[in-house]
C-alpha positions, 0 to 999 in steps of 0.5 A: 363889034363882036360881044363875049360869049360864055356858055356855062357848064350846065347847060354844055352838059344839058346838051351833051345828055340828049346830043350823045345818043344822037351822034351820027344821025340827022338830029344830031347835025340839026344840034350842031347846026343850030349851036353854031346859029346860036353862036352867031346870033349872041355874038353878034347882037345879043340884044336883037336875039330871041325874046326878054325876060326879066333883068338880063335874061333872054329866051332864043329857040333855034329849032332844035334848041331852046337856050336862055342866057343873060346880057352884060351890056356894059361887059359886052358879055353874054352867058348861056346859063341853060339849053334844052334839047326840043326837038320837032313833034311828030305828027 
């Protein structure tokens, strides 16, 4: 059974900053790509995604992503409530 997902504005527009300067190359298909994981994973069994936190939070690095949300057992909802943009280091 799938659970509800919600991203909140602010962590949409985290992304949107680091996402626009790069439309149409590699790193931006990496964005997107590792979006529709993200997706997958929190609907599917948010609770087996990524590591605890305090409360409901939970922490889910997606290369290039790093996105922290909360579960809502009882709602079978999550929330996304922050996203980062964390791309590979050169070297």
């Amino acid at each position: 059974m799938n659970w509800t997902l919600i991203w909140l504005d602010g962590p949409l527009d985290q992304l949107a900053r680091h996402y626009i300067p790069l439309w149409g190359t590699p790193a931006s298909q990496a964005v997107t790509d590792a979006m529709a994981r993200v997706d997958r994973l929190l609907e599917r069994n948010p609770l087996d995604a990524g590591e605890s936190r305090a409360g409901h939070r939970r922490l889910l690095v997606e290369s290039p992503l790093t996105v922290e949300f909360e579960v809502f057992d009882e709602q079978r909802t999550v929330v996304v409530t922050a996203a980062r943009y964390t791309p590979p280091r050169a070297g």
